[in-house]
Residue frames as qw, qx, qy, qz and C-alpha x, y, z in Angstrom:
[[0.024, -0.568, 0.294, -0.768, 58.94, -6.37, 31.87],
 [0.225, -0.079, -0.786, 0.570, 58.85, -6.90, 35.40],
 [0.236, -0.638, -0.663, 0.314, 55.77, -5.94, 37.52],
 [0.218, -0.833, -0.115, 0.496, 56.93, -2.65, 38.89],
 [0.174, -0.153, 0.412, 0.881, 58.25, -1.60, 35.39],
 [0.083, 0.481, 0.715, 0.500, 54.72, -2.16, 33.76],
 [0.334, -0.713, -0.397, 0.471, 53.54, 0.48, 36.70],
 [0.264, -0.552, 0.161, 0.774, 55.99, 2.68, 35.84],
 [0.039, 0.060, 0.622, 0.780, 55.40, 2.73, 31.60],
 [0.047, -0.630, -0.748, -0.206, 51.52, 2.53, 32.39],
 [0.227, -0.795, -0.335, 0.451, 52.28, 6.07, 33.69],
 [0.280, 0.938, -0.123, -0.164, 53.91, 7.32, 30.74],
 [0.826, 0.033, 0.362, 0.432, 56.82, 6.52, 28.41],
 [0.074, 0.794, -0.283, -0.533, 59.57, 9.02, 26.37],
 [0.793, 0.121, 0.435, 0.409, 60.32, 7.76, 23.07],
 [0.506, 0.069, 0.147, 0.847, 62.43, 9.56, 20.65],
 [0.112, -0.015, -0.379, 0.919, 62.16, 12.45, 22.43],
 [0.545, -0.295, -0.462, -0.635, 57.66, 12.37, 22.87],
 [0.149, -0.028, 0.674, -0.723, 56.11, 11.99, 25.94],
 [0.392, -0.111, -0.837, -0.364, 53.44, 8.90, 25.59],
 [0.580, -0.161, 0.493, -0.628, 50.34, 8.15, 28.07],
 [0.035, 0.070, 0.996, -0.052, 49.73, 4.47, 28.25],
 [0.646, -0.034, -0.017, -0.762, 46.06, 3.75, 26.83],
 [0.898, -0.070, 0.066, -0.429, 46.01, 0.01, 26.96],
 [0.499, -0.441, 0.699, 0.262, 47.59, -3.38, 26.74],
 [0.455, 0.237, -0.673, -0.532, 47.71, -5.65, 23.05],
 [0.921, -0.026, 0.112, -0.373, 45.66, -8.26, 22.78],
 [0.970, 0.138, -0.154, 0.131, 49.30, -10.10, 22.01],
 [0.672, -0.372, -0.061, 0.637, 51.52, -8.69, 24.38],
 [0.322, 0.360, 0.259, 0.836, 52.61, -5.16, 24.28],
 [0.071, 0.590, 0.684, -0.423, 51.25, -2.12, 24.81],
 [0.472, 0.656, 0.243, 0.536, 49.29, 1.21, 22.87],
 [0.341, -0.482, -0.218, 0.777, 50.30, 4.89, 23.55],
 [0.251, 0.819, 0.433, 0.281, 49.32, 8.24, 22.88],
 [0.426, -0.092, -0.273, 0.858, 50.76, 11.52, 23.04],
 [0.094, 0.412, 0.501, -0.755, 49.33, 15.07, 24.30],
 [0.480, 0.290, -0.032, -0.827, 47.58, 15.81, 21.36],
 [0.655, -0.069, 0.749, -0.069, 46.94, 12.54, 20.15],
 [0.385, 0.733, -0.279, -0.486, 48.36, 13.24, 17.07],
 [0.487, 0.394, -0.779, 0.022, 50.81, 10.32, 17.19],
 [0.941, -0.246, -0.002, -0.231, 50.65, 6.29, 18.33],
 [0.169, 0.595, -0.784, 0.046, 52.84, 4.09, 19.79],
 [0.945, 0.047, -0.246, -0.210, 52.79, 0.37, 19.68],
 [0.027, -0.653, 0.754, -0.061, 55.25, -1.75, 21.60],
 [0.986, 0.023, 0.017, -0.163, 55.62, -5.29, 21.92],
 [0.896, -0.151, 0.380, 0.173, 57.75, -8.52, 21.27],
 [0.126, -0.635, 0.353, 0.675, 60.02, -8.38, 18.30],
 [0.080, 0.117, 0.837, 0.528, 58.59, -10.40, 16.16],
 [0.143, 0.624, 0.764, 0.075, 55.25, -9.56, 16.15],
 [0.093, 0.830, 0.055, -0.547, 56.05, -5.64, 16.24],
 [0.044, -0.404, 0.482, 0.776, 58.37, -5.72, 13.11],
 [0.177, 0.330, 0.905, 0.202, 55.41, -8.28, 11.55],
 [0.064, 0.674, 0.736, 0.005, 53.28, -5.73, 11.95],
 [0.100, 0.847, -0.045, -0.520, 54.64, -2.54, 11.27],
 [0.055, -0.316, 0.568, 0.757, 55.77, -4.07, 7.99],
 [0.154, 0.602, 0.782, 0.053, 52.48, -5.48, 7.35],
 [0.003, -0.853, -0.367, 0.370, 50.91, -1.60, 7.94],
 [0.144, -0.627, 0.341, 0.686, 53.50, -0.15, 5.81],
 [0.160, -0.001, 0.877, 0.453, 52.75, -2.27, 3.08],
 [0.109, 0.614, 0.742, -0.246, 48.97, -1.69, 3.62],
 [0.056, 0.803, 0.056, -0.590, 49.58, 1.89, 3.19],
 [0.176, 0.394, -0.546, -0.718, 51.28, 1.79, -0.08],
 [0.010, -0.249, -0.915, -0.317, 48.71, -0.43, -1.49],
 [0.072, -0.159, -0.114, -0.978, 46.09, 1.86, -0.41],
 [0.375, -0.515, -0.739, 0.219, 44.40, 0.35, 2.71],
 [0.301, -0.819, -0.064, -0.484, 42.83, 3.36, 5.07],
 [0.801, -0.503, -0.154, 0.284, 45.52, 2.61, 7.79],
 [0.229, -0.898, 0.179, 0.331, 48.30, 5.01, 9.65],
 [0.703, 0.511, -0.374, 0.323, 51.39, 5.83, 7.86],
 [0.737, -0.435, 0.024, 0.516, 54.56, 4.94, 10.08],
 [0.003, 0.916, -0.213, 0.340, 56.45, 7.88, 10.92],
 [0.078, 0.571, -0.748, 0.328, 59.46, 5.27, 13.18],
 [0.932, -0.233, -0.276, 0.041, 60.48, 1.94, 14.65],
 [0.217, 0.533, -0.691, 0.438, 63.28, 1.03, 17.23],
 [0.792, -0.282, -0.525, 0.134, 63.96, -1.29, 20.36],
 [0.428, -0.802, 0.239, -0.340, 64.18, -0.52, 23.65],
 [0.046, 0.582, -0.800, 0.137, 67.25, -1.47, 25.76],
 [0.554, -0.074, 0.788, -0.258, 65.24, -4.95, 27.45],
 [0.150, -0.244, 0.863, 0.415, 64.71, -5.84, 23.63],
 [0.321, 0.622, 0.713, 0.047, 61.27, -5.27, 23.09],
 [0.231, -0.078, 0.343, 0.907, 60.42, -2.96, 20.31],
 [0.237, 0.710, 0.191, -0.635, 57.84, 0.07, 19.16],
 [0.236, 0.418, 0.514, 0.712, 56.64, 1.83, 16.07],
 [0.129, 0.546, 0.141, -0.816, 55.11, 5.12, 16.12],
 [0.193, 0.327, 0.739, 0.557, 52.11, 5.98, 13.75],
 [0.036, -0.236, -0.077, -0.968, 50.34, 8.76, 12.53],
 [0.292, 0.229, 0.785, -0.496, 46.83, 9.33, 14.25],
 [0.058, -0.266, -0.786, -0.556, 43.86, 8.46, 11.69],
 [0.443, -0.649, -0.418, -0.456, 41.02, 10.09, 14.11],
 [0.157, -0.458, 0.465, -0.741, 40.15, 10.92, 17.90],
 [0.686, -0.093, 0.671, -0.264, 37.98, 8.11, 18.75],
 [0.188, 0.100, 0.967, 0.143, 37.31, 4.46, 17.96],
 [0.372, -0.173, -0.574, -0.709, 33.98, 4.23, 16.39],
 [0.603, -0.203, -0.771, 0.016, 33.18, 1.76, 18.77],
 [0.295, -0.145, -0.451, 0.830, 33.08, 4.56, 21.19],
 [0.298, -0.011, -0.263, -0.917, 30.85, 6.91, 19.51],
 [0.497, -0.073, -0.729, -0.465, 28.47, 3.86, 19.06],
 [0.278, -0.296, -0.759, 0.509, 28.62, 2.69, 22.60],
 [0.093, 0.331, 0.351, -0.871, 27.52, 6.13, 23.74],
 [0.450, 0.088, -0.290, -0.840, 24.43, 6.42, 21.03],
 [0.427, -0.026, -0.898, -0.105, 23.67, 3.14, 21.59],
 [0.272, -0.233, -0.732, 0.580, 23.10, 3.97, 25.27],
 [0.186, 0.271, 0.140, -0.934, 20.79, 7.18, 24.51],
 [0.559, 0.304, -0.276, -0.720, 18.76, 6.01, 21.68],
 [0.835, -0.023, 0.533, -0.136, 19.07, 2.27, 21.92],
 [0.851, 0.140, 0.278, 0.422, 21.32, 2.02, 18.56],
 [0.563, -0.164, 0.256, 0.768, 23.55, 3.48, 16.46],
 [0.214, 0.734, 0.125, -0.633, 22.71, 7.11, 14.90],
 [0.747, 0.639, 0.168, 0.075, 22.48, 7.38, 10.70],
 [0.240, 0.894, -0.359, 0.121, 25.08, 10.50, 10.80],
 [0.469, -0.562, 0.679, 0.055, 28.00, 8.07, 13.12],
 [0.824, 0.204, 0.529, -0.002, 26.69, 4.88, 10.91],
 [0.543, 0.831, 0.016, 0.122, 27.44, 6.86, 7.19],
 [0.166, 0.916, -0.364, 0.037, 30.72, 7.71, 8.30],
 [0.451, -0.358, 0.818, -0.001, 32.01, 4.47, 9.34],
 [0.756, 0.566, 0.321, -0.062, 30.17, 2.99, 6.24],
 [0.303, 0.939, -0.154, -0.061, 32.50, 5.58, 4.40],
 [0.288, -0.629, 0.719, 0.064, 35.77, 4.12, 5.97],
 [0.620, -0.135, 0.772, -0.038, 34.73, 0.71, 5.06],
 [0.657, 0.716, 0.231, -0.053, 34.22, 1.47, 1.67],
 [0.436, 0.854, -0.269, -0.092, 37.65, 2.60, 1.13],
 [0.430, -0.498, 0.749, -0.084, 38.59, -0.37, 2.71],
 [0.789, 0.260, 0.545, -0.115, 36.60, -2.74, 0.46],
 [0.761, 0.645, 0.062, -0.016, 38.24, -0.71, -2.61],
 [0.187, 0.690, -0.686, 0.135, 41.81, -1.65, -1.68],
 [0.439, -0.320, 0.831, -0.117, 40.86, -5.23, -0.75],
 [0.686, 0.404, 0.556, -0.236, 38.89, -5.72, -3.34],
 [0.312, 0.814, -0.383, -0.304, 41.50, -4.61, -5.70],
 [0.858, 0.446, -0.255, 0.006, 43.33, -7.28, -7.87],
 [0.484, 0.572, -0.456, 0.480, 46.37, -6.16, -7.51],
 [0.346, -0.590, 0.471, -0.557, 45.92, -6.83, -3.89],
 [0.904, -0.264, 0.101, -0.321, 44.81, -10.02, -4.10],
 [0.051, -0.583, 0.810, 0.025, 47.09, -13.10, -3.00],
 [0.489, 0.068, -0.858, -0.140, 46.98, -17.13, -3.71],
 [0.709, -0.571, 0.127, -0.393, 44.94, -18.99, -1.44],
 [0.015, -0.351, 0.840, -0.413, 46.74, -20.90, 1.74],
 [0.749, -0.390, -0.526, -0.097, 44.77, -23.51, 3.43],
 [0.546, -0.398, -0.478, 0.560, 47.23, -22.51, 6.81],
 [0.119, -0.128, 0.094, -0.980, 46.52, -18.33, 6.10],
 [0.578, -0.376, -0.455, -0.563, 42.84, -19.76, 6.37],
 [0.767, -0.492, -0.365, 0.188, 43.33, -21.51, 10.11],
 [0.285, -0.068, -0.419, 0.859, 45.89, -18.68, 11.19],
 [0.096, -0.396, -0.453, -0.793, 42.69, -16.54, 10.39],
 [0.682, -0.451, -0.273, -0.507, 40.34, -17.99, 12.20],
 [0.182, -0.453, 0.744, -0.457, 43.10, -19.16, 15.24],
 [0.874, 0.047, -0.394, -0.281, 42.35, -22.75, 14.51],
 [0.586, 0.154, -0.688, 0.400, 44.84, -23.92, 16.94],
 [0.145, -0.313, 0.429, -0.835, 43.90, -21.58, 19.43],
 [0.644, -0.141, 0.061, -0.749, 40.14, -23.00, 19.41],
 [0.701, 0.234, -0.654, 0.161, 41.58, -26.28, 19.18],
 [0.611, 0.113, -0.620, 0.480, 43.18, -25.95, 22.33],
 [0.035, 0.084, -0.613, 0.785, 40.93, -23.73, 24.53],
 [0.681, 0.224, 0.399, -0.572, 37.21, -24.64, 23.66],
 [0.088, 0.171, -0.874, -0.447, 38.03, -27.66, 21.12],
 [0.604, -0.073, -0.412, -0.679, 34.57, -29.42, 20.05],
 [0.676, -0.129, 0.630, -0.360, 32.63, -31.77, 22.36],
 [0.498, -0.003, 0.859, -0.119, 32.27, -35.35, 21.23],
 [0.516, 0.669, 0.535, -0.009, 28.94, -35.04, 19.80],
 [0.246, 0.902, -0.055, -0.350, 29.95, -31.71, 18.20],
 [0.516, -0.439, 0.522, 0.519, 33.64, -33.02, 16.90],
 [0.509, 0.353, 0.735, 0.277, 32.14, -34.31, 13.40],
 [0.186, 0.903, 0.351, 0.165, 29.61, -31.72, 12.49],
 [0.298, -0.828, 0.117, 0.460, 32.75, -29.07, 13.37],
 [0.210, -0.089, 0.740, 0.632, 35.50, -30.71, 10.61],
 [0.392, 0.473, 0.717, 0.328, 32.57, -30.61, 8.35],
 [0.089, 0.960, 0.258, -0.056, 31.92, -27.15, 8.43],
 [0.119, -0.776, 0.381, 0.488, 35.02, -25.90, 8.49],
 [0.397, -0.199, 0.642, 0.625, 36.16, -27.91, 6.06],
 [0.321, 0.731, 0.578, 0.170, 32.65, -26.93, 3.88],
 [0.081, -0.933, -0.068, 0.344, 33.59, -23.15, 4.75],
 [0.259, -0.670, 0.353, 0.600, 36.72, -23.31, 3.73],
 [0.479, 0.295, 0.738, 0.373, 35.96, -24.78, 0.09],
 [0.017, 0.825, 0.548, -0.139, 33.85, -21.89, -0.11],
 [0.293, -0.758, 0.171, 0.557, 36.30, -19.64, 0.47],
 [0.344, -0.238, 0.546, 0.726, 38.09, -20.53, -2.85],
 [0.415, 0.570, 0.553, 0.444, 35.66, -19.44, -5.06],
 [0.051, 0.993, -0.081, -0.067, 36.45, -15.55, -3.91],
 [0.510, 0.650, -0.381, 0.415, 39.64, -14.10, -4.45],
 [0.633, -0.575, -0.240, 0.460, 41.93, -14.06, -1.20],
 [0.303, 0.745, -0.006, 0.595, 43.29, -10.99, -0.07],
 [0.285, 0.075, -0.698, 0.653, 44.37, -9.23, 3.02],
 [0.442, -0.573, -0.563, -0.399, 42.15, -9.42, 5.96],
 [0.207, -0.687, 0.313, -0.622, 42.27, -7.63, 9.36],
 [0.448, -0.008, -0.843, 0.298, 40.88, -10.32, 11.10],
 [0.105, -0.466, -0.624, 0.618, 39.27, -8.24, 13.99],
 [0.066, -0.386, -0.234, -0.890, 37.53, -5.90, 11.80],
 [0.184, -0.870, -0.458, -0.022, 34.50, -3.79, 14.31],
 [0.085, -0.910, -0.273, -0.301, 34.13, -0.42, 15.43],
 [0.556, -0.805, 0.032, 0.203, 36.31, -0.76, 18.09],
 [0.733, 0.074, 0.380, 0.560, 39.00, -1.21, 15.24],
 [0.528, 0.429, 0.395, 0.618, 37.75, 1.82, 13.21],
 [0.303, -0.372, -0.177, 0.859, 38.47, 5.55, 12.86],
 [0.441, 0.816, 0.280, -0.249, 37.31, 8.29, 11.16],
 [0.324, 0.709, -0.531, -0.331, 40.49, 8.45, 8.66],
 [0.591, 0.434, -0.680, -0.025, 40.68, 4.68, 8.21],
 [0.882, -0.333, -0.206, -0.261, 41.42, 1.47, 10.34],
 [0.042, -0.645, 0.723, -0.243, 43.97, 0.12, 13.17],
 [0.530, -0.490, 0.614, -0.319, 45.40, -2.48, 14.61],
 [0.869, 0.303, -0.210, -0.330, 46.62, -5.40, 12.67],
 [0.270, -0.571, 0.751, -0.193, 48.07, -7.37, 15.29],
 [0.553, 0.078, 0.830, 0.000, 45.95, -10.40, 14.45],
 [0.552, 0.664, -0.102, -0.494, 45.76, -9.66, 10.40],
 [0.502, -0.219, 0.772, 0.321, 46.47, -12.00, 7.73],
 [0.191, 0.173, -0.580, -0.773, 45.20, -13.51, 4.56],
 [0.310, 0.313, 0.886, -0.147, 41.94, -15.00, 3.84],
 [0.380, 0.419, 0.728, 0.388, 38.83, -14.71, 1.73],
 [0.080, 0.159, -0.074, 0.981, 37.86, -10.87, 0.57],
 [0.511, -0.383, -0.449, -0.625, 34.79, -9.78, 2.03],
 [0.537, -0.294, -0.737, 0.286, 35.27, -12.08, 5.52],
 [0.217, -0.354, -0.391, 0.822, 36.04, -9.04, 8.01],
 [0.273, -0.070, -0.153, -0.947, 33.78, -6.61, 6.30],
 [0.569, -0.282, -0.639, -0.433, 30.80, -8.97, 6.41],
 [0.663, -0.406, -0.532, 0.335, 31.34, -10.44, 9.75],
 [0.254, 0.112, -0.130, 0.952, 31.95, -6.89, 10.96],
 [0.383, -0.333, -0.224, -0.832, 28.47, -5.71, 10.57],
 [0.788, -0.341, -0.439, -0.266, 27.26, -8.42, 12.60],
 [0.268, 0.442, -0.502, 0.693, 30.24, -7.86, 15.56],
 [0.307, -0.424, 0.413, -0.745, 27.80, -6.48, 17.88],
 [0.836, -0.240, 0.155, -0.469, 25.34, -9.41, 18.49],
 [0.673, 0.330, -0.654, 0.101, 28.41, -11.46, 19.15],
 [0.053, 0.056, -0.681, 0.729, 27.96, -10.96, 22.91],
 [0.182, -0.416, -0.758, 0.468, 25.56, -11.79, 26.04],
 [0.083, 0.751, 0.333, 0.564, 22.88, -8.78, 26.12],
 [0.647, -0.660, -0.079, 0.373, 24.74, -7.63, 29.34],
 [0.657, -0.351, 0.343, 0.572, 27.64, -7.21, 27.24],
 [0.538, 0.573, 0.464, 0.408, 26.41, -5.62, 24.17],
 [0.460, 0.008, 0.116, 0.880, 28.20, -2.16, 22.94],
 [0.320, 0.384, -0.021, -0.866, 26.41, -1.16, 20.57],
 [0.549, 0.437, 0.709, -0.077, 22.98, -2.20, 18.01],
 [0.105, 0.292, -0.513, -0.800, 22.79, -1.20, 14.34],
 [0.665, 0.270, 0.197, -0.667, 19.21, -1.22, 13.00],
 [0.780, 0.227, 0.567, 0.140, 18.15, -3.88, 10.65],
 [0.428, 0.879, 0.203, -0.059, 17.82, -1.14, 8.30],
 [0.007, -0.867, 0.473, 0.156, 21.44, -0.33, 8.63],
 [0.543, -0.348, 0.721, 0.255, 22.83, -3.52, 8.22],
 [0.684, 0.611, 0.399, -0.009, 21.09, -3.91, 4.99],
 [0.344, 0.938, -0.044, -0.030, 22.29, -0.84, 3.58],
 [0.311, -0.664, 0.672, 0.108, 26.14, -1.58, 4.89],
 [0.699, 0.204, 0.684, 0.042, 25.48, -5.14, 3.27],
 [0.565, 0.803, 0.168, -0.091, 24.59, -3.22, -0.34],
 [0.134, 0.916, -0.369, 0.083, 27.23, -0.77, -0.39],
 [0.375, -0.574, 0.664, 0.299, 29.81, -3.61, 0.46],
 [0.639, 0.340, 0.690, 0.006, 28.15, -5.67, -2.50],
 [0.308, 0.930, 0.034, -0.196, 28.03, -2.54, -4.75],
 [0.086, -0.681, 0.676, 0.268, 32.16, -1.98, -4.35],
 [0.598, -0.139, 0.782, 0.104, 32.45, -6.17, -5.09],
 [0.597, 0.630, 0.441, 0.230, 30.18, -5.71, -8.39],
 [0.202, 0.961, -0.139, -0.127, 32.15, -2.71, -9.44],
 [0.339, -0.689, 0.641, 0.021, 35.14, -4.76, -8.86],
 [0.812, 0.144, -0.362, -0.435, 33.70, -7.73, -10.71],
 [0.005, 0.185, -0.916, 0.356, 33.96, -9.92, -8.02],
 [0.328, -0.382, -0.860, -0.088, 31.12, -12.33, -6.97],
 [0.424, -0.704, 0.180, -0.540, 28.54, -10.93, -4.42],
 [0.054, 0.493, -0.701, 0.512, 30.22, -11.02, -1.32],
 [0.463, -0.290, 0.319, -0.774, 27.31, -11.10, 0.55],
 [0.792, 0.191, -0.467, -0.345, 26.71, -14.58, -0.86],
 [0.587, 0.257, -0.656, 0.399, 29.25, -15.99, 0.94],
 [0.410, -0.648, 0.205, -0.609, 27.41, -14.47, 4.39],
 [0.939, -0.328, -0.020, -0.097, 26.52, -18.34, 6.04],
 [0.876, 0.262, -0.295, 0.278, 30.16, -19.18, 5.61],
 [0.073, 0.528, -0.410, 0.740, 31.73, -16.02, 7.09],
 [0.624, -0.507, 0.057, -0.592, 29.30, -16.24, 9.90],
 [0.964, -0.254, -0.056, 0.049, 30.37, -19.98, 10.70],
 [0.717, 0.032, -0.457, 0.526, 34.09, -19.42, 10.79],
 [0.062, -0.640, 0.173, -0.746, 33.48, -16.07, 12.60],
 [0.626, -0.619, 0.113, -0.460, 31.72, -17.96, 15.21],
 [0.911, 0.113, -0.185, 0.350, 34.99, -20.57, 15.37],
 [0.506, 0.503, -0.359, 0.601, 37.01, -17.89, 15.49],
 [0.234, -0.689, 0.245, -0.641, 35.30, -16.05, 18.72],
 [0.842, -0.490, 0.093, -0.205, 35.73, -19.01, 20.49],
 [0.704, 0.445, -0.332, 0.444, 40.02, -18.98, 20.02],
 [0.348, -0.758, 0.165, -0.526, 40.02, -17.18, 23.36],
 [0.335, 0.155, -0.862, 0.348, 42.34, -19.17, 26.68],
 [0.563, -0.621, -0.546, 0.012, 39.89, -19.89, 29.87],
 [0.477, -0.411, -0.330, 0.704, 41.81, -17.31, 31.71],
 [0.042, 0.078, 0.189, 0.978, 40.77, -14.30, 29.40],
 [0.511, -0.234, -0.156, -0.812, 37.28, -13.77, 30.24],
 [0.716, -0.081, 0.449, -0.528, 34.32, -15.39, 32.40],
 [0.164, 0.036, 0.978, 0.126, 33.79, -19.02, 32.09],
 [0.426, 0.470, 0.742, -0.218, 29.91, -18.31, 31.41],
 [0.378, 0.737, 0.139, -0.543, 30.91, -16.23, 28.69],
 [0.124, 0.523, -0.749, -0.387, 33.22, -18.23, 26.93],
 [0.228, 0.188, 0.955, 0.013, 31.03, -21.20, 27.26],
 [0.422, 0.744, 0.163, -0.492, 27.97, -18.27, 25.78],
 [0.236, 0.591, -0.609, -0.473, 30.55, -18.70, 22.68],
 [0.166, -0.054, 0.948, 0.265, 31.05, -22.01, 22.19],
 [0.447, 0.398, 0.768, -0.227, 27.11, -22.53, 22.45],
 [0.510, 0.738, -0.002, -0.441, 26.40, -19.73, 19.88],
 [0.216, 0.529, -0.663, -0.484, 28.92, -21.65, 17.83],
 [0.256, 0.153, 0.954, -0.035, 27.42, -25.05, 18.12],
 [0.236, 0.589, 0.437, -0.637, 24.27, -23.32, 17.03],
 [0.125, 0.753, -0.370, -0.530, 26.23, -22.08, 14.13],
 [0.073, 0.340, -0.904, -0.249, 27.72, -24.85, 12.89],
 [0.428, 0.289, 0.848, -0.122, 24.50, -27.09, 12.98],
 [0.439, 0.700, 0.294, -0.481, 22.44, -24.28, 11.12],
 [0.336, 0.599, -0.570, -0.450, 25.14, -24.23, 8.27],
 [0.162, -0.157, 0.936, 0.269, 25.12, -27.73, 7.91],
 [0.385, 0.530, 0.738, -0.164, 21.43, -28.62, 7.82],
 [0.198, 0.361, 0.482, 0.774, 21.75, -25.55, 4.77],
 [0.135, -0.891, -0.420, -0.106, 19.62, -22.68, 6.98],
 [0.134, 0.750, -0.109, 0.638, 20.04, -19.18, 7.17],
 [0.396, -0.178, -0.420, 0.797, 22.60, -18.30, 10.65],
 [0.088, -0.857, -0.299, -0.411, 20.19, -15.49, 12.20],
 [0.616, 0.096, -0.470, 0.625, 21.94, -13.72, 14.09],
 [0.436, -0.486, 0.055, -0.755, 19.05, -12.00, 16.40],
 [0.898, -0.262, -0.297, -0.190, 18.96, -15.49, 17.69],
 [0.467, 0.486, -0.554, 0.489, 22.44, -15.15, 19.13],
 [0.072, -0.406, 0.616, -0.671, 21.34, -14.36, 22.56],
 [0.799, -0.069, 0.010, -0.597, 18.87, -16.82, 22.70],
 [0.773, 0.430, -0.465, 0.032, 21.04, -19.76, 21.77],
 [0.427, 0.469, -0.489, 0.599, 24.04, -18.83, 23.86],
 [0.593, -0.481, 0.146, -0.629, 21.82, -19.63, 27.11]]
């Protein structure tokens, strides 16, 4: 769309026959909507990546992910195209959190327990068998937008070596869990109180990745920039209770697998172009990944309280 059309939809949009307020753009082109009661979403976009992903979500649902059911697709006359999906809650988590975060300095038990709750009936529909798929070596680098980081904060020199070795140590790693699907962006800002959205950048990869690396989300940013803080005490307990579903599931503990997630997580946050954010915060990434990627090799424990310390 032109300029003065993106005006014109960021003021509101009719689709079969609903009356949409523009809440934001995609993080891959596109935008979301809402209507007056914000009963029902709407997603637009390209055409491949909208039908990719409203058959991706449809599938989710009958496999018995916590994610909207689709309720319509179609294409608008300039050939980009929509879905429309039930609403799963009234805010993001990541909203709730912000604002407790700001009163009390973290997240609250009673907001924490209920977003625990979602992610538990996420962990027992990814942590189901019958969900799980072969492993890919290229679902493992769309994951973690290996090309992307490649091409907008690729490794320095010194760093080039000790990078391939980690990833390629991570990903070895990987095969001793099952793969399964994986959101990819899994945090707060992702989840609802009926379940979880947005799986524009979702694929396959080990089970456990986004849940794990989730919990840790917030102290992925500058302390300028931080959302929201979840006690130690909470992350523990979120840590159990995803460990709990994994042994009920006889699956390995997840949590095992923490140093690994943690090193491609901090690969992945750094998939970002130089034009999407500050230069002193995308270069705050890379360092906290260099950081990463040394501590997993040398075989020590990634703290991630140390994040904003590093990333100076």
């Amino acid at each position: 769309m032109i300029e003065n059309e993106n005006k014109e939809v960021e003021q509101g949009i009719t689709v079969e026959g609903q009356r949409f307020a523009y809440i934001k753009n995609r993080l891959i082109g596109g935008k979301v909507f809402v209507n007056e009661d914000r009963s029902v979403y709407l997603r637009t976009g390209g055409s491949a990546e909208i039908a990719g992903e409203a058959n991706l979500t449809e599938e989710l649902y009958g496999r018995g992910f916590p994610v909207p059911k689709l309720l319509g697709r179609g294409t608008f006359p300039n050939g980009d195209v929509y879905y429309i999906e039930q609403s799963i809650g009234e805010r993001v988590f990541g909203d709730i959190f912000r604002e407790e975060t700001k009163i009390s300095g973290h997240v609250s038990d009673k907001s924490f327990n209920e977003f625990v709750h979602v992610i538990g009936q996420y962990c027992e529909a990814q942590f189901n068998s019958a969900n799980f798929v072969p492993h890919n070596r290229d679902a493992l680098a769309h994951m973690t937008v290996l090309a992307s980081v490649m091409k907008n904060h690729p490794p320095s020199d010194e760093m080039r070596e000790m990078f391939t070795s980690a990833y390629e140590r991570a990903s070895q790693r990987t095969l001793l869990l099952p793969w399964g699907y994986v959101q990819s962006d899994l945090n707060a800002f992702n989840v609802m109180q009926e379940g979880i959205i947005d799986f524009e950048l979702a694929g396959f990869g080990p089970v456990g990745y986004d849940v794990l690396a989730n919990i840790y989300f917030g102290r992925m940013w500058p302390a300028g920039r931080v959302a929201y803080v979840f006690t130690d005490e909470q992350i523990t307990r979120y840590i159990g209770e995803v460990d709990k579903i994994a042994k009920d599931k006889g699956l390995p503990v997840v949590s095992s697998f923490t140093e690994d997630f943690l090193v491609l997580k901090a690969i992945w946050a750094t998939g970002k172009d130089k034009e999407s954010d500050s230069p002193d915060f995308l270069q705050w990434r890379v360092r906290v990944r260099d950081w990463c990627i040394k501590q997993y090799l040398k075989g020590e424990k990634i703290d991630t309280t140390q994040f904003e310390l590093v990333g100076k």
